[in-house]
C-alpha positions in Angstrom: -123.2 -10.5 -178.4 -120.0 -11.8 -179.9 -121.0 -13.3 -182.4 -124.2 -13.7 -185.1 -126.2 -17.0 -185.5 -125.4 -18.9 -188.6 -123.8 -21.6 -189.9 -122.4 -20.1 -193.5 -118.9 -18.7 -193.3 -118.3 -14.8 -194.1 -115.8 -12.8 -195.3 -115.0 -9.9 -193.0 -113.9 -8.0 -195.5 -115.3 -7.7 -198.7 -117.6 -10.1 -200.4 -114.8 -10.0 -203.4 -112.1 -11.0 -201.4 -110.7 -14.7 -201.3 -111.9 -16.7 -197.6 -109.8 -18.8 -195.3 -110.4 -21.5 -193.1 -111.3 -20.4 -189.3 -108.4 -21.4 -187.2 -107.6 -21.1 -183.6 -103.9 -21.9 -183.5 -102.5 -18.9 -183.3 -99.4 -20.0 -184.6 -101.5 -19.2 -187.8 -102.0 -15.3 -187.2 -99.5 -12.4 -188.3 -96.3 -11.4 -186.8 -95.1 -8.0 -186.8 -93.4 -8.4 -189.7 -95.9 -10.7 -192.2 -99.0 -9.4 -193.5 -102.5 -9.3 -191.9 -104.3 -12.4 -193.3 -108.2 -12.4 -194.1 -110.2 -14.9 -191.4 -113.7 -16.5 -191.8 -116.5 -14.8 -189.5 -119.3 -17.4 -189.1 -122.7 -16.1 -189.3 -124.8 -13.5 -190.8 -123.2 -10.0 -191.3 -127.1 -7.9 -191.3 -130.5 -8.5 -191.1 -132.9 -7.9 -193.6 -132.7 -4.6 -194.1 -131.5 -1.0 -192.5 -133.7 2.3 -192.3 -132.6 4.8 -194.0 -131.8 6.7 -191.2 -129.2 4.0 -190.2 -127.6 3.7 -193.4 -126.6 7.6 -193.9 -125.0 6.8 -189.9 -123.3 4.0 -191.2 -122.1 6.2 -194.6 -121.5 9.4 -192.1 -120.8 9.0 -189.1 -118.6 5.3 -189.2 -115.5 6.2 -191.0 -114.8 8.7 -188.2 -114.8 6.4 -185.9 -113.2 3.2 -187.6 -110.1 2.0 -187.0 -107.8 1.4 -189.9 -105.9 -1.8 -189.1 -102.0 -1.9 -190.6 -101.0 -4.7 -192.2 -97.9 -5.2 -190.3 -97.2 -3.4 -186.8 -98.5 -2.9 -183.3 -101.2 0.1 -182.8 -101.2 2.3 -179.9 -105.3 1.9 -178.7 -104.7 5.1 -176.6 -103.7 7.1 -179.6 -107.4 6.1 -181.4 -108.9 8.9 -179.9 -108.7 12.5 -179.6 -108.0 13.9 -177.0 -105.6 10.8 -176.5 -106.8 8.5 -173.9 -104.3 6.9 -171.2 -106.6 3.8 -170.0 -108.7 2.0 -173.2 -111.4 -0.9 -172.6 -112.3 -3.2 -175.0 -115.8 -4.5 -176.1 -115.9 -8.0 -178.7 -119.4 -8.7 -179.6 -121.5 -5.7 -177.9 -124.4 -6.8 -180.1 -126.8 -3.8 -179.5 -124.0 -1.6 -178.1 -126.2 -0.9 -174.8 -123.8 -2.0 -172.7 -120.9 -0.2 -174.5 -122.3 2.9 -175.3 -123.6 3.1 -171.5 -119.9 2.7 -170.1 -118.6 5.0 -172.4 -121.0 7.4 -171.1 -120.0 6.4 -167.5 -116.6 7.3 -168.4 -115.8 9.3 -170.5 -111.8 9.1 -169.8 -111.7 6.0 -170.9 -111.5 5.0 -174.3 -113.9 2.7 -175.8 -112.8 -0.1 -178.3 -116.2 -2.2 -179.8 -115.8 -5.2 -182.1 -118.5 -6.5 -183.7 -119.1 -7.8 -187.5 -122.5 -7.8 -187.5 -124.1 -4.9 -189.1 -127.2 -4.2 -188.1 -125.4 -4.0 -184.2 -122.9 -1.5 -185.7 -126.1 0.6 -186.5 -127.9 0.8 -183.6 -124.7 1.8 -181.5 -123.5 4.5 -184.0 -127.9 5.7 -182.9 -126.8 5.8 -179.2 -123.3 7.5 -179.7 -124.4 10.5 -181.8 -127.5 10.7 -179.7 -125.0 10.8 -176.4 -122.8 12.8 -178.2 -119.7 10.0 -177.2 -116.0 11.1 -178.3 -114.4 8.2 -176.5 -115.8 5.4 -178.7 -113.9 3.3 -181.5 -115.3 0.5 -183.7 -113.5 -2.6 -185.6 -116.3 -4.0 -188.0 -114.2 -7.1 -188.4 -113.0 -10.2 -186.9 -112.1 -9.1 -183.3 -109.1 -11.4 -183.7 -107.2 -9.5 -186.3 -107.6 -6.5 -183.4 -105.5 -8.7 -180.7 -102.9 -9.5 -183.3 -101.8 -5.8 -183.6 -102.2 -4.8 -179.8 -99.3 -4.4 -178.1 -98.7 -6.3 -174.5 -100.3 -4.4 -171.5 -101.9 -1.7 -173.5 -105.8 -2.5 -172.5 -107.4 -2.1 -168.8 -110.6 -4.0 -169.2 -112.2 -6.7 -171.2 -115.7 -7.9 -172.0 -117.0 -10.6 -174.1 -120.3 -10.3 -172.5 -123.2 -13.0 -174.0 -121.2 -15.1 -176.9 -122.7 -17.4 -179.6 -122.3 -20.4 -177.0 -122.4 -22.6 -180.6 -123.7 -25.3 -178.8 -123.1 -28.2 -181.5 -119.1 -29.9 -180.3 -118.4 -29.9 -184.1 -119.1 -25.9 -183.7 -116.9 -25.1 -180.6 -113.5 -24.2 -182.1 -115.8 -21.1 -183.3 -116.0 -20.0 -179.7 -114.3 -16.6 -179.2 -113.5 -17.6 -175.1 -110.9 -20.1 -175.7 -107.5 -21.4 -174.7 -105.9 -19.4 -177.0 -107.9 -16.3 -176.7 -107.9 -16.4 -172.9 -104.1 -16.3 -173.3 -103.8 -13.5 -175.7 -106.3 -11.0 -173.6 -103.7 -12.1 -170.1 -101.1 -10.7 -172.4 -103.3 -7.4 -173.4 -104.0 -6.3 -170.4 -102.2 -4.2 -168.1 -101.5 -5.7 -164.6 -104.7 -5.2 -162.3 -107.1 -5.6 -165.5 -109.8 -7.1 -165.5 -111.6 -9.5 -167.9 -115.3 -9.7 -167.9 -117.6 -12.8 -169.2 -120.9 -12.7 -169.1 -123.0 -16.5 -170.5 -126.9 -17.7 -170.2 -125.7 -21.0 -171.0 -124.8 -23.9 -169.2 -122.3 -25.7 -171.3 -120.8 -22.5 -172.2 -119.9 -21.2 -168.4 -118.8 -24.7 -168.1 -116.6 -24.3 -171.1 -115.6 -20.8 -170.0 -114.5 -21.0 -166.6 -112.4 -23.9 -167.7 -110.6 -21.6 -170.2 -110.1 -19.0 -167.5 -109.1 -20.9 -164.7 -106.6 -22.6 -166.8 -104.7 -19.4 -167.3 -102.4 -18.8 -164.5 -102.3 -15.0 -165.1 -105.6 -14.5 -164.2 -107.5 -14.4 -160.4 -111.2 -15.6 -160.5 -112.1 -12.1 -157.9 -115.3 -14.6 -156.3 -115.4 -15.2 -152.6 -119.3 -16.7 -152.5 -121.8 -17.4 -155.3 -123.3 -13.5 -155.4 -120.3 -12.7 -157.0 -120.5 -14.4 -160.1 -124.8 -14.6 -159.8 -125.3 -10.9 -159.8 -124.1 -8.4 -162.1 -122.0 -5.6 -160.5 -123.4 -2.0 -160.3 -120.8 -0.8 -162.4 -121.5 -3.7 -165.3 -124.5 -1.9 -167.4 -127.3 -4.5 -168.3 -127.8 -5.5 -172.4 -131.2 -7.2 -174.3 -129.3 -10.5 -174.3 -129.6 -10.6 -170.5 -133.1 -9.4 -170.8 -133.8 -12.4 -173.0 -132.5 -14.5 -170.8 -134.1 -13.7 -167.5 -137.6 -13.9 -169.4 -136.5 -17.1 -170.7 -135.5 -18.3 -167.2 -132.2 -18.8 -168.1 -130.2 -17.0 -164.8 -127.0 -15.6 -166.4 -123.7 -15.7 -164.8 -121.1 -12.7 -164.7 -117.4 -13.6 -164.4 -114.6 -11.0 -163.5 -110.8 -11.9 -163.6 -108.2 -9.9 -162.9 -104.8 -10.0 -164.5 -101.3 -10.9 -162.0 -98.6 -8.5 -161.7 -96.4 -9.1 -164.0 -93.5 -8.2 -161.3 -94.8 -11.4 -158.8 -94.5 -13.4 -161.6 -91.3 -12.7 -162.4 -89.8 -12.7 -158.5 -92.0 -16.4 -158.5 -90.2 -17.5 -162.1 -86.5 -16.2 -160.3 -87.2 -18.5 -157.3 
């Protein structure tokens, strides 16, 4: 899920360190040559409590597989892992990490990005990657924004923002992560033929969604008839969001957009 419930703003950093206001222009973000600046995460960061079993994780097994943001810079996401991996995917908001640590799994030549703030989601992955023994996972417990500011253009193969905080309330939607600017900023990131994946249970946010999407001209909605965006995709694991949904009778939809070449679009700009 990509992002908690809540109303409070968070630090994603420390609970010493000074917040900001959220913004979405992203006018507002870093170059390559200022500083990374702190955003506010809205919601809770944990639950009510961790076993101990998931805390030592956390303490053991999470620095290994953190990644250490610069302040100034692009990062190479291939270069996160050992062996070094050539195609990277990247995860915002896998809540339980079901669906992530299952793709990973699926592929293990594929490197594995996860960003998700909220604690207690960070635990039950790191459970499923020791007990799968993954190598090809790396996790951002932060703001997945400050992430796209220091990826280069073209460096990521696939996308998924699968079962967002909809934030229902209109004074709450410029705390949606699928947005104008967002949407542009992932058709930048990935490589041509890459495909974006949004998954939604809610009606006003697939409305909201597709609107984003189909408003950026770098994308293809791949749908010829309504089973393509009804039914999941064999190759697109199931997560407990979905789950809740379906029991709820709530019928999620799955959308899949694929990135232009970036060749067509520059023989169509020469014309």
């Amino acid at each position: 899920m990509a992002a908690s419930p809540g109303n409070r703003p968070i630090s994603p950093t420390s609970s010493s360190a000074p917040s900001t206001e959220l913004t979405t222009d992203p006018a507002d973000g870093p170059t390559a040559d200022q500083p990374r600046r702190q955003r506010v995460l809205y919601g809770r960061r944990s639950g009510p409590g961790l076993r101990a079993a998931q805390r030592e994780r956390l303490t053991r097994l999470l620095p290994r597989l953190a990644i250490d943001l610069p302040d100034a810079g692009a990062i190479d996401p291939g270069a996160l892992f050992t062996p070094e991996r050539r195609r990277v995917w990247l995860e915002i908001g896998y809540g339980g990490g079901e669906h992530l640590a299952a793709q990973a799994a699926a592929n293990p030549a594929v490197g594995l990005i996860g960003v998700e703030p909220f604690i207690d989601g960070v635990a039950r992955l790191l459970a499923q990657v020791e007990a799968q023994e993954l190598d090809n996972v790396r996790l951002l417990v932060d703001d997945a924004r400050l992430l796209l500011d220091r990826l280069p253009e073209a460096s990521i193969d696939r996308i998924f923002v699968l079962f967002a905080d909809p934030w229902p309330k209109k004074r709450h939607w410029k705390r949606r992560i699928v947005n104008a600017e967002t949407v542009a900023r992932f058709a930048d990131l990935l490589v041509d033929g890459g495909e974006l994946r949004v998954a939604t249970d809610d009606p006003g946010y697939r409305r909201w969604s597709l609107a984003c999407l189909l408003g950026e001209e770098r994308l293809d909605w791949c749908v010829q008839g309504p089973e393509d965006w009804r039914e999941r995709p064999p190759d697109w694991p199931p997560t407990r969001y979905e789950r809740k949904a379906l029991a709820a009778g709530r019928r999620p939809v799955f959308l899949r957009f694929r990135r232009k070449s970036r060749t067509a679009e520059l023989a169509t700009s020469a014309e």
